[in-house]
N, C-alpha and C positions, 0 to 999 in steps of 0.2 A: 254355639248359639242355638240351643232347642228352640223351635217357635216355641211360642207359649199358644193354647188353643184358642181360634177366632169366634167366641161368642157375641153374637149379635142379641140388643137387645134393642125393642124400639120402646121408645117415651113413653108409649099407650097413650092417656089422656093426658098426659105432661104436654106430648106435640101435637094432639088433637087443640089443647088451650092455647099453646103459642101460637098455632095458627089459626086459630079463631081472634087472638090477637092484633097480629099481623096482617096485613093485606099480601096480595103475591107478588110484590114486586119486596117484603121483607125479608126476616133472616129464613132460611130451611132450618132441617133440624139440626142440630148442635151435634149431637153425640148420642152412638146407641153403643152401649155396655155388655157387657155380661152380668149376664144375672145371677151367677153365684159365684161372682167376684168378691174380692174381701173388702174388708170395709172401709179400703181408701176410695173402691170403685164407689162404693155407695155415697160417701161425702160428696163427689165428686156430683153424683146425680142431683143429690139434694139443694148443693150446692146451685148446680142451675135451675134446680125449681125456685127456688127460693129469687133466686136472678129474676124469674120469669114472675113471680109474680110482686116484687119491687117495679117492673115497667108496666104493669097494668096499668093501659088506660095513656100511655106516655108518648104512643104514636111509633112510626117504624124507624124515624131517625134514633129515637134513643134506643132501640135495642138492638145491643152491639155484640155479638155472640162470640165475634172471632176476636174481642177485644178481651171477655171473660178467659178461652183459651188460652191466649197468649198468657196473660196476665197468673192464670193456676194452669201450667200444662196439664194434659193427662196421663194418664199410665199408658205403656207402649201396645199391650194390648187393646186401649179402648179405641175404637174407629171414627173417624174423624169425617164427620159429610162435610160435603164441598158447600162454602156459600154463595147466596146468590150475588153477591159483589164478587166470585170468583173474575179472575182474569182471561181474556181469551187463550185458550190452553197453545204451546209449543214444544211438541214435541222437537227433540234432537240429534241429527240422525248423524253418524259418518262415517267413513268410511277407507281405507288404506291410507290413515294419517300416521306421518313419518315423518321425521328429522334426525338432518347428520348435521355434522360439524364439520369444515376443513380446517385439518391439520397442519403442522407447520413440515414443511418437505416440499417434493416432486422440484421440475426444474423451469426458469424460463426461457423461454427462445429470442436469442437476440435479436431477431425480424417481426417477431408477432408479440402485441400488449399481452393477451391472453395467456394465464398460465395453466399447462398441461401436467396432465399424470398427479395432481395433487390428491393426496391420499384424504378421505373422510373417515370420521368417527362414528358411526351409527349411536343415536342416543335414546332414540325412539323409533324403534320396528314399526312397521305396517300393523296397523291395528283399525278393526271396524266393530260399531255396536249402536245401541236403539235406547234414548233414556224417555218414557212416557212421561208427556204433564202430569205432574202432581207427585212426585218422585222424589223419594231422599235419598242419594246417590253416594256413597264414601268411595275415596278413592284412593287407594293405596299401596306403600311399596316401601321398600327399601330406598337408600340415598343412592343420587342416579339412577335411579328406574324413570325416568321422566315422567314423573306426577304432575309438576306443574308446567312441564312442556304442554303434555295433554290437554291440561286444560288450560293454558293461553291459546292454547291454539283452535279448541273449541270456542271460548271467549270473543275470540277475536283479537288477543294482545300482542299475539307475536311477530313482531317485525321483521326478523331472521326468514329467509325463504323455507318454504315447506313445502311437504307434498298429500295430497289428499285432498278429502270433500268434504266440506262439511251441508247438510240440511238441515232447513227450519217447514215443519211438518212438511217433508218431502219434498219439499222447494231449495233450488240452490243459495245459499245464504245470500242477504243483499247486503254488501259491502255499507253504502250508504245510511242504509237506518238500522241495520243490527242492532248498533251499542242502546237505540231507544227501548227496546223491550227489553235490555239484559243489562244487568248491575254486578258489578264487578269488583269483590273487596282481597285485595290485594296482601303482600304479607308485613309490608310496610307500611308503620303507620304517618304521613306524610298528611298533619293537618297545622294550623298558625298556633303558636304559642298561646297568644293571648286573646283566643278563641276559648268560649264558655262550650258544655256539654248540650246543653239545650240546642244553644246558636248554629250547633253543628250538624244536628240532626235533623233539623226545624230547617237549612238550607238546602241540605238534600231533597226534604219533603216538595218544598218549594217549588224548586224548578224541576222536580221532576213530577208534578202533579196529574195526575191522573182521575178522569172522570169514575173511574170504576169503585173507588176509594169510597170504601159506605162513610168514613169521616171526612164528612163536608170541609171540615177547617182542619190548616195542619196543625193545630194549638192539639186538638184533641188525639190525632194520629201520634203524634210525638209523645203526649203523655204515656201513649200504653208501651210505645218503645221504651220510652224511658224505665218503664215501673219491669216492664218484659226483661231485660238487660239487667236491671240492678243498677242504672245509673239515675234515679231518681233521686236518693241521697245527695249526688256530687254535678245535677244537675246548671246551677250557679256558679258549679269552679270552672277553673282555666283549665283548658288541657295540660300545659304546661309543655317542657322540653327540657333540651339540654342546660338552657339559660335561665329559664323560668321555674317556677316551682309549681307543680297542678296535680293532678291525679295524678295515680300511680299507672306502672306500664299495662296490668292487663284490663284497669280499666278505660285506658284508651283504645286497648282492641275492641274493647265490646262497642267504644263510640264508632268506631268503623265498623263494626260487623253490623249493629244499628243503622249507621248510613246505607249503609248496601241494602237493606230491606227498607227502609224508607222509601225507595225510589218506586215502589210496587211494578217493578218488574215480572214478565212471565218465565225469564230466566237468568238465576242467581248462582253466581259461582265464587265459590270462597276459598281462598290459599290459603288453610291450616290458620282457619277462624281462632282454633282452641290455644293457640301459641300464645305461652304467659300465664294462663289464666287456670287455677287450682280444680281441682276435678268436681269440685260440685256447679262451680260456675261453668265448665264448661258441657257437663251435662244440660247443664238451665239454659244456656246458648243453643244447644243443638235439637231440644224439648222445644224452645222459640221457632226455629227454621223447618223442623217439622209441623209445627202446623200452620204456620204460613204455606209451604208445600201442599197442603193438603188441603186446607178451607178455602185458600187462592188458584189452586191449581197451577203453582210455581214448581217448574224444575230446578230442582237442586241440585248443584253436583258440590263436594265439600272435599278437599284435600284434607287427610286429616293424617296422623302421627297413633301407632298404637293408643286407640282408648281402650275405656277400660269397660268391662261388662255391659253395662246399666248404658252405658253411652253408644255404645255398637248397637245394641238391641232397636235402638229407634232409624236407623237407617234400610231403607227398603233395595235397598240392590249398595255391592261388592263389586269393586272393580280393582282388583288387584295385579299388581305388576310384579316383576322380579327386573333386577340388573344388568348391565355389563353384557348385551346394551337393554333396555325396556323392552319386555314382553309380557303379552298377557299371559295370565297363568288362570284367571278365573273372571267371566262376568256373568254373575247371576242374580238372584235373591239371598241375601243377607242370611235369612231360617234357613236358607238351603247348605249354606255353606259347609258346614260342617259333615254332613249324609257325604257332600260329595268330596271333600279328605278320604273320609274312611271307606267309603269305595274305590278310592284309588291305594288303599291299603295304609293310609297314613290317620288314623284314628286321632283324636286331640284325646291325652290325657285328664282325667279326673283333676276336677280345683287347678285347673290352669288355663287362664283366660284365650278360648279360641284367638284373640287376633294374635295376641302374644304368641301362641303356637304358629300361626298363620308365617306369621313374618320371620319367626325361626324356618322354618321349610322352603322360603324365599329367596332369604339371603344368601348370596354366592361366599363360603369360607365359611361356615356358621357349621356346629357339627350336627345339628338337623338339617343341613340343606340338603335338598331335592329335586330343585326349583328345574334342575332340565327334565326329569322326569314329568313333572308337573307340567311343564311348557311343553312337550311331547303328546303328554293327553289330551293338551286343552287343542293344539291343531289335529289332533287327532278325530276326536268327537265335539268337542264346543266347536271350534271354529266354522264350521261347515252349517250346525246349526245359524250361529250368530250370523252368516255370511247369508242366509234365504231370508231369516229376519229383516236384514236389511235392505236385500231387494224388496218383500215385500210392502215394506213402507216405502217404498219408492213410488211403489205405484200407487199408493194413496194420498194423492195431493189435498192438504188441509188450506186453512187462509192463509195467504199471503203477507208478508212484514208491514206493509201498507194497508190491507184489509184490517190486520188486527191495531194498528195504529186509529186509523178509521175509525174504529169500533169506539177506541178509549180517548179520541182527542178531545184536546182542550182547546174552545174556540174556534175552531175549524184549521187547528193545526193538523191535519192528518198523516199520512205519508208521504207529501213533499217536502217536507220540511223535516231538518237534522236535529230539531230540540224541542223538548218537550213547552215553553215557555217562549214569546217575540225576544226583539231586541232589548227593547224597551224596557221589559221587566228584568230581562237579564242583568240591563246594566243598573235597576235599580234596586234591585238585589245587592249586587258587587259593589255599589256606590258604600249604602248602609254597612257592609260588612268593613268595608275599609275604613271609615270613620271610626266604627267603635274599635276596632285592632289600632289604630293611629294610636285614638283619645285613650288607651289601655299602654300603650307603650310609649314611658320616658324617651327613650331612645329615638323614636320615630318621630319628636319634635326636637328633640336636646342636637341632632344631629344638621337638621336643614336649619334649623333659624338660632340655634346658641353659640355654636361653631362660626358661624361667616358674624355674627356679634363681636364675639371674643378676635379674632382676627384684624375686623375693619378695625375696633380699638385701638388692638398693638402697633399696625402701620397707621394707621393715620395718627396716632399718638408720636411714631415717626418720622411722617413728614407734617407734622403740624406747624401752620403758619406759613407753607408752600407757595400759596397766592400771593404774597408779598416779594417772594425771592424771582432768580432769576428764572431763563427761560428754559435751561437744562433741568432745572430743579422739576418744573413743573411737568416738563416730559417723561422725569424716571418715574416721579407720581403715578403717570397715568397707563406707562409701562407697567409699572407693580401691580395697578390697580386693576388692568384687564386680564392680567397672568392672575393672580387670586381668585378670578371667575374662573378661569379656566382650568385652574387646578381645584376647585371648589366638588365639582361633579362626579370628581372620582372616587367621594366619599362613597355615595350610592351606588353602585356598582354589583358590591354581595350583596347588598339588601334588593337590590331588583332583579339579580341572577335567582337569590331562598326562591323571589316570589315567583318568577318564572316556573323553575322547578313544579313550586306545589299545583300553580296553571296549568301544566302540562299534564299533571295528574287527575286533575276534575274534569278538565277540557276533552280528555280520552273516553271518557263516562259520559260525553254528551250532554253533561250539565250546563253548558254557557260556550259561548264562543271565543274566538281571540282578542276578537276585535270587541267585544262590551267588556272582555277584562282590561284590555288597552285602555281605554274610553276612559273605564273605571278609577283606573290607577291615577290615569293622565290630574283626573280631576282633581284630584285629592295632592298627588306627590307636587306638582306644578306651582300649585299656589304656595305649599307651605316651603319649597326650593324658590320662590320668586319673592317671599315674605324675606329668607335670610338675603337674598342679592339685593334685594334693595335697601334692609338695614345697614347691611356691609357698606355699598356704595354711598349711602346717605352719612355714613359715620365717617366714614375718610374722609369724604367731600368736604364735612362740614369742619373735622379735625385743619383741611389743608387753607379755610375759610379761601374756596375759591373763588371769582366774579360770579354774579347771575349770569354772564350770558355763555363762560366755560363750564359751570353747573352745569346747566341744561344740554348741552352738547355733550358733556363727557357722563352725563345721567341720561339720556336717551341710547347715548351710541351701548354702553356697559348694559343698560338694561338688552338690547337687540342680539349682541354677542353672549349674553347669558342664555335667552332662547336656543341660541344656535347649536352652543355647547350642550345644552339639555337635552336636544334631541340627537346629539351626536352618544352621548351617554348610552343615552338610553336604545340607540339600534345596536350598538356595541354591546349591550345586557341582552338583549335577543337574539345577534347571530353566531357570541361567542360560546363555547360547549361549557367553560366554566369559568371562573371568578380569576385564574391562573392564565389563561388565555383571554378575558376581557383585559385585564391588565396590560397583557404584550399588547392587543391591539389600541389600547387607548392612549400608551404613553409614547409609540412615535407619531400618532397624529396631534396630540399636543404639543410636544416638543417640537417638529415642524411648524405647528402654525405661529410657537409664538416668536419660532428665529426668522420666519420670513413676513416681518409685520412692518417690513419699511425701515425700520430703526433699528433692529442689530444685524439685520441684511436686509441691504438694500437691492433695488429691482436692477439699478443699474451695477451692480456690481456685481450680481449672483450668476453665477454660468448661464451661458443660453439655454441650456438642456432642462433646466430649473425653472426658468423664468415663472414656467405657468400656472407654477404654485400660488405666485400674489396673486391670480386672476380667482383662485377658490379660497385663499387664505380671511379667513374671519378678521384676526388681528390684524392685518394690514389697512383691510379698508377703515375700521375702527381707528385704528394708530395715525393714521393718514389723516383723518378728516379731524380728530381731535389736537392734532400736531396743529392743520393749517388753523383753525381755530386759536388756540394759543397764540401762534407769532400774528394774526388779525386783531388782539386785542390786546400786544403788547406795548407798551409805552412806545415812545419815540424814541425814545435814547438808547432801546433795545433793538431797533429795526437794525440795525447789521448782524448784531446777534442773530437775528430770525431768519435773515436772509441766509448767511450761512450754516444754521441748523435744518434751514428747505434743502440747499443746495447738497450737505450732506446726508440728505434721507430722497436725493435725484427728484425734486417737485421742482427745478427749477430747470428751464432748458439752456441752452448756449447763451443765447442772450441776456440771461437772467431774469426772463419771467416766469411766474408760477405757473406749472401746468395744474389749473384747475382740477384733479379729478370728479365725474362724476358723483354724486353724494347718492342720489333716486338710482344710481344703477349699481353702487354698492348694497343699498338697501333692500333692493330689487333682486343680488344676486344672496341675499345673506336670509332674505326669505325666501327663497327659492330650496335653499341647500335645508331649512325647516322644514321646507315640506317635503321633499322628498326623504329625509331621513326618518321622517314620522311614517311616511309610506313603506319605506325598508324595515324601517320595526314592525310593523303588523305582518310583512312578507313573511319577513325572519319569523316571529310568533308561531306562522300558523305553517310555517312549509319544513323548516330546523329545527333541531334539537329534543327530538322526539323520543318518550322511552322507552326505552332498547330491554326486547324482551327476546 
């Protein structure tokens, strides 16, 4: 990679006009060129004169300079000035950052938990280095060279213990509000099905809004992402997935790699952004990220895969690794790289792409590898430099995560607060998005209210005409009737485990919290699960033409037990790891509670040890109170019948009187287990199942 030479040109009376334009709080200059540049440079100029004088006269909001960039990058040699909506700058410092792995081996000791002598893998060596704001950082290596160990771990995403430090301008990083100035796109694309392209990028903007942002409204920030990416064409489609039909796969990475700079972060880090996507698009992605870098003063750092010439060229520093385990072999400048191969005596051959050479002299088995020699120099002479380097920015303390928050808040959210956006808007963000993904998916109605439809039919078309027969009839009714609720909830399960999942992926980005996704969901899933329980129940009912006053009794208590059940679901979708394990746990607490409901075991027959399952069992207290109901409004001719249906479900004591149970303290105990289970769900939400980097 030859530099190419740095001619600087200035505007002359081009930026004397824009800024007689402009007031000083508008754009700076755009772009200074070289002057005997070929004649893409020159379009290029003309290009923004012609920009500059379509906004005469239009004021400082319309002229949008870093929006013209994005929109026509520039060629790699032209220089890019910082604008005045730049970001407050963060540099990234760190320093003997490492990670191993334990192995399977070593032995344990039958007196102590603690296991001894277990062997580790080293996967990433001790490595330290200095990225300055406004930086476009590649970072690469061979498979297993821990590339994106590195940078999880500068990120912030790795959850595995590690060793090192990381600094944010020479301050020890703040655990707390990190994730707010850094945006993080990952290599999975993990967004809803039936989510539009717009919707998605335009949410990001949202709640991660930023004063610094020269576009006032995100309507406007999002068009230039969108036009920037190449996803303005497919702006109105679906993402799509496995089940749905949307755009295609590498134009979903661009919709994430668009989200990640949406967020206007001062530091952006990308896991192998270009994955999927054909070499000229992923040049025009990384032409995007540099000048965001450079007009914002964003650090970039970019996990990237051999590119190809034209795409290397625009990255300002190299950090390359070799394997078996991660070591540096080179951090420098990108022009430099190649002087410093052929000083170490390994020249890049003629018409063949330096990184390509790069990563042949890398790889461990490659019959260009070199890579220990290379690792030898680089501690030999680089490391000692990069090691002063990085004390010395130590001792230059810049702003603090808080200051530069300060700087850029919104509303006087500053550095105490974990998200860019209140509660409030969070959840009315999450409200709107779950609506239109509902009202976009058959599924997501077909399932809660056409399903428990289709059902109440078949059994109540079953026991139709029940109200009329005897007293056993009416009880297995009501037996079926409460197990159909009960087994109703388990339909939801995947579908709130998917949602979970993709939660736990925006929620890491600091975009929303757990509890306004709860909130969120709650509103939405509740009513349209409460719409089919009540058609269900109303369709049996009315199939078994019960009395008014067992109606109401067995339509109260069903509707109560429905609740209970809902929120049992639903902490069971939060504190299980997946869809295979909400399963085991939801099918013995079902099956439990509906064999201890009084009627297929009773309290007086069930072992002592047991007993004090009816005291939490849902169906019991439901089956109990709808049972004594029933024989209270049986005919006279059935009162022995009733008597001996109590005495057989133990409501009756020696003497043969009914033991009343209390109703207000069944009710009392069955709202009680609602709300603490709604409380274990947000636990679960926000303390489990977290992901594992």
């Amino acid at each position: 990679l030859k530099p190419r030479p740095e001619l600087h040109l200035a505007l002359g009376s081009l930026s004397r006009t824009a800024t007689a334009m402009f007031s000083s709080k508008g754009k700076d200059e755009i772009v200074s060129s070289s002057s005997d540049e070929s004649s893409s440079g020159e379009d290029e100029i003309s290009e923004l004169r012609v920009h500059f004088e379509e906004l005469g006269g239009r004021g400082v909001e319309s002229a949008d300079d870093t929006e013209i960039l994005m929109r026509h990058p520039p060629s790699v040699c032209t220089d890019i000035a910082p604008s005045a909506y730049a970001l407050p700058p963060a540099s990234l410092t760190f320093r003997d950052l490492s990670f191993s792995l334990e192995q399977d081996g070593g032995h344990y000791s039958c007196f102590r938990k603690r296991m001894k002598d277990r062997p580790k893998k080293v996967v990433l060596a001790p490595c330290s280095g200095h990225f300055e704001p406004g930086e476009l950082t590649a970072i690469m290596g061979p498979s297993g060279s821990g590339k994106t160990t590195l940078l999880d771990m500068l990120a912030m995403k790795k959850t595995s213990p590690y060793e090192g430090e990381v600094f944010i301008n020479g301050r020890p990083r703040d655990v707390r509000l990190f994730r707010r100035i850094a945006a993080y796109v990952g290599q999975e694309d993990i967004m809803p099905a039936h989510w539009k392209v717009r919707e998605a990028i335009l949410f990001n903007a949202t709640l991660k809004y930023c004063t610094m942002r020269s576009h006032r409204h995100d309507d406007a920030w999002v068009d230039v992402l969108l036009e920037t990416f190449g996803l303005a064409p497919v702006q109105d489609s679906l993402i799509g997935g496995t089940e749905v039909r949307g755009i295609s796969g590498g134009q979903r990475r661009r919709v994430s790699l668009a989200r990640g700079v949406a967020a206007h972060a001062s530091l952006l880090f990308c896991d192998e952004p270009t994955s999927g996507l054909s070499a000229t698009d992923a040049e025009l992605c990384i032409r995007a990220l540099r000048t965001i870098s450079k007009r914002l003063g964003v650090t970039v750092l970019v996990v990237i895969h051999q590119p190809r010439t034209e795409v290397a060229e625009l990255f300002d520093r190299l950090l390359l690794l070799t394997s078996f385990p991660g070591r540096m072999v080179y951090f420098g400048k990108m022009m430099n790289a190649q002087d410093y191969w052929s000083q170490l005596g390994h020249p890049v051959p003629t018409n063949v792409n330096p990184c390509d050479f790069f990563m042949d002299t890398v790889t461990p088995g490659t019959r260009q590898d070199v890579s220990k020699a290379l690792v030898d120099a680089f501690l030999e002479y680089e490391q000692p430099l990069i090691s002063r380097l990085v004390d010395s920015k130590m001792l230059t303390q810049g702003p603090s995560t808080a200051d530069m928050l300060h700087f850029t808040s919104y509303k006087g959210r500053g550095g105490s607060k974990r998200h860019n956006v209140g509660f409030c808007s969070q959840f009315c963000i999450l409200i709107r998005r779950k609506l239109r993904l509902t009202a976009r998916n058959p599924m997501a109605l077909a399932l809660p209210i056409l399903v428990p439809i289709l059902q109440g039919t078949i059994v109540g078309w079953m026991f139709q005409g029940t109200g009329a027969k005897g007293l056993d009839r009416k009880v297995m009714f009501s037996f079926c009737m409460l197990t159909m609720l009960c087994l109703a909830g388990t339909m939801g399960l995947i579908v709130l485990i998917n949602d979970r999942i993709l939660m736990k992926h925006e929620a890491s980005e600091q975009l929303y919290s757990e509890g306004a996704w709860a909130l969120a969901t709650q509103a939405i899933d509740i009513p349209l699960a409460l719409i089919g329980a009540l058609l269900n129940v109303c369709i049996m009912l009315g199939f078994a033409e019960m009395q008014a006053a067992l109606y109401n009794s067995m339509f109260l208590w069903a509707l109560l037990l429905f609740f209970v059940y809902d929120s049992l679901f639903a902490f069971i979708a939060a504190v299980a790891a997946d869809t295979r394990q909400a399963q085991v746990l939801a099918s013995p607490c079902v099956s439990i509670f509906m064999l201890f409901n009084g009627f297929i075991v009773t309290q007086r027959d069930s072992p002592f040890l047991l007993k004090w399952i009816f005291a939490i069992s849902p169906n019991a207290y439901a089956m109990q109170a709808i049972v004594i109901k029933i024989v209270e409004e049986a005919p006279e001719d059935q009162a022995f019948q009733g008597n001996m249906l109590l005495a057989s479900m133990g409501l009756l004591d020696e003497e043969g009187t009914l033991e009343q149970p209390s109703l207000s303290r069944g009710c009392l105990i069955l709202c009680t287990m609602i709300v603490v289970l709604r409380i274990g769900q947000i636990v679960g939400l926000k303390c489990l199942n977290h992901i594992q980097r």
